[in-house]
C-alpha positions as CSV (number, residue, x, y, z in Angstrom):
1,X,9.9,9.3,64.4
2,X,8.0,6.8,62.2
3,X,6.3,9.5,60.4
4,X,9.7,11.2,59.8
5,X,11.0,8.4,58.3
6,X,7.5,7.6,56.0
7,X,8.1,11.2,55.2
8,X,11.7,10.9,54.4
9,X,11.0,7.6,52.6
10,X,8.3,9.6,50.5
11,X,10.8,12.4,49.2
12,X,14.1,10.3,48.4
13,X,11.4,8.0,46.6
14,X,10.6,11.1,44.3
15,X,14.2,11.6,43.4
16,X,13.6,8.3,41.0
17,X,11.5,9.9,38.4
18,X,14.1,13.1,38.7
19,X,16.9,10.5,38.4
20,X,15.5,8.9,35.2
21,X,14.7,12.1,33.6
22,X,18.3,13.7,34.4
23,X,20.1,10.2,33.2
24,X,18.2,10.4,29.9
25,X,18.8,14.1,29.4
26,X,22.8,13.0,29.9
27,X,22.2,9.7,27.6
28,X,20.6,11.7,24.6
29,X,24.0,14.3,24.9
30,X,26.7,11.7,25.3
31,X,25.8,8.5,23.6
32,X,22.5,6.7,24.4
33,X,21.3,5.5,27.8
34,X,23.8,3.1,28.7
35,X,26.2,5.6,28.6
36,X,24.3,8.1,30.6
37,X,23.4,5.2,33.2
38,X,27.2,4.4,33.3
39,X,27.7,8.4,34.3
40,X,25.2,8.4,36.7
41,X,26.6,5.2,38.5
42,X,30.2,6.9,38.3
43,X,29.0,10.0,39.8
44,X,26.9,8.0,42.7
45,X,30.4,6.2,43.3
46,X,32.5,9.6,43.7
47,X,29.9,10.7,46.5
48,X,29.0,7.5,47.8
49,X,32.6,7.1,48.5
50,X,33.5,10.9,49.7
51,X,30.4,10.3,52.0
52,X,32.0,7.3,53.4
53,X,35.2,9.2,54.1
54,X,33.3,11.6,55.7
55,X,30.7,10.3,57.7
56,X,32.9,6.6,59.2
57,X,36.1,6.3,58.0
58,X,36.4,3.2,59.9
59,X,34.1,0.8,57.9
60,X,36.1,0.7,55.8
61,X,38.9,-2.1,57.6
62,X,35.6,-3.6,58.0
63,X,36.2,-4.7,54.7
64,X,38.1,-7.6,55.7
65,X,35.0,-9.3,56.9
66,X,33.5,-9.4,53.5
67,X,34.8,-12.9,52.6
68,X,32.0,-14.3,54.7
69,X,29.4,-12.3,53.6
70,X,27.5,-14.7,50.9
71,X,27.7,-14.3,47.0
72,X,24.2,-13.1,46.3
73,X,24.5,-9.7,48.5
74,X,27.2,-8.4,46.1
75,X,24.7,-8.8,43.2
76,X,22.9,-5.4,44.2
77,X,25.2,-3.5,42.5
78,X,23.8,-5.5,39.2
79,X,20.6,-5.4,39.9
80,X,20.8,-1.2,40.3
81,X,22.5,-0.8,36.8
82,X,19.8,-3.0,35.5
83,X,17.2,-1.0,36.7
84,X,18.9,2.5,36.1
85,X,19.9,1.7,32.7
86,X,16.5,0.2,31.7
87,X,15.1,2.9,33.4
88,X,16.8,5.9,31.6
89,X,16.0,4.4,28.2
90,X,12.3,3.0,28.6
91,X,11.1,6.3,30.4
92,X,11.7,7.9,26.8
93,X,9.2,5.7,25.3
94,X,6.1,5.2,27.6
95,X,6.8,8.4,30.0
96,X,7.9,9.1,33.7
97,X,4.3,8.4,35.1
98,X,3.6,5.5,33.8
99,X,7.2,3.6,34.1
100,X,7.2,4.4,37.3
101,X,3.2,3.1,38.2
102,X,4.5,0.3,36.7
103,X,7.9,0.2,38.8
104,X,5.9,0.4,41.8
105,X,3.9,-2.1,40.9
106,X,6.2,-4.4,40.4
107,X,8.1,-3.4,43.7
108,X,4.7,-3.5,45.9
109,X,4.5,-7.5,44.1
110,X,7.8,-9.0,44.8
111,X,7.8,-7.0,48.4
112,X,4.7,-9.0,49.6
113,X,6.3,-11.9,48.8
114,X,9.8,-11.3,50.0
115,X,7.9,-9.8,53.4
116,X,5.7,-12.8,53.8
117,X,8.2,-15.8,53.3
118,X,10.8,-13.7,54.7
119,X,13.6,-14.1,52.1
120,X,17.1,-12.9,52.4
121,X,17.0,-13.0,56.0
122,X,14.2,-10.4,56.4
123,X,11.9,-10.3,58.9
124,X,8.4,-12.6,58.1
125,X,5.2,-9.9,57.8
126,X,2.1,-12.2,56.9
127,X,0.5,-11.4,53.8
128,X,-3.0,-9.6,54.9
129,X,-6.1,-8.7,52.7
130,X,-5.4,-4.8,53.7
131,X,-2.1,-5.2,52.2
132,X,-3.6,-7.3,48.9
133,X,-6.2,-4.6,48.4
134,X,-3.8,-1.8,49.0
135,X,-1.6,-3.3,46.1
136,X,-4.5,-3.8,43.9
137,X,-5.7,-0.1,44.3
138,X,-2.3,0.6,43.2
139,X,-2.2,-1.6,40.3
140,X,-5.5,-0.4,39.5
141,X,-3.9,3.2,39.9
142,X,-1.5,1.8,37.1
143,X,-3.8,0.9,34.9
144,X,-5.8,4.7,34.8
145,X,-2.1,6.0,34.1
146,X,-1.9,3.9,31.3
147,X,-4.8,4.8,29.7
């Protein structure tokens, strides 16, 4: 099962670099990359929310419960459009491969630490030299792109 879910994991991760391509295709027909970000976050709703309907109706009345949940974990949302909208612009100017060394990068980075202080109510995984080395090679990976 864990190598189902690497596996998974794997694919839906390549879906990004289709995703940015796709949202800049849209942003160059309908207005710039804000715009096509906006449409790709509309669209995401419509099937996020039919998938809902779908797959557990109940959740949501779980809604109610929300007023407990703390300020920062509604920020996501935010933090997604960032990221999509700078995505689908910035890919135009440095290319897929490289924005997205760089993304990863920058995801491996803040992971370690978020793992190894275990913010946000994660579970603590100790910063080890495998893992430091494995991000460097990365990096390092980054830096060939870029070239």
């Amino acid at each position: 099962m864990k190598y189902l879910l690497m596996f998974v994991t794997l694919l839906v991760g390549a879906l990004m670099p289709l995703q940015a391509i796709l949202n800049s295709k849209l942003g160059k027909q309908i207005g710039g990359p804000l715009m096509g970000s906006m449409i790709s976050f509309v669209v995401g709703l419509t099937f996020l929310l039919f998938l809902n309907l779908a797959s557990n109706y109940q959740a949501v009345g779980q809604l109610r419960h929300s007023t407990a949940t703390p300020w920062w974990v509604w920020t996501g949302g935010v933090l997604g459009a960032i990221f999509v909208g700078y995505i689908t612009w910035v890919n135009q100017k440095q290319g897929i491969a490289l924005t997205f060394s760089l993304v990863v990068s920058g995801q491996l980075l803040i992971s370690l630490f978020i793992d190894h202080y275990g913010l946000f109510g994660s579970a603590v995984r100790t910063i080890t030299l495998e893992k430091i080395l494995g991000v460097a090679l990365i990096i390092g990976g980054m830096l060939l792109i870029k070239k």
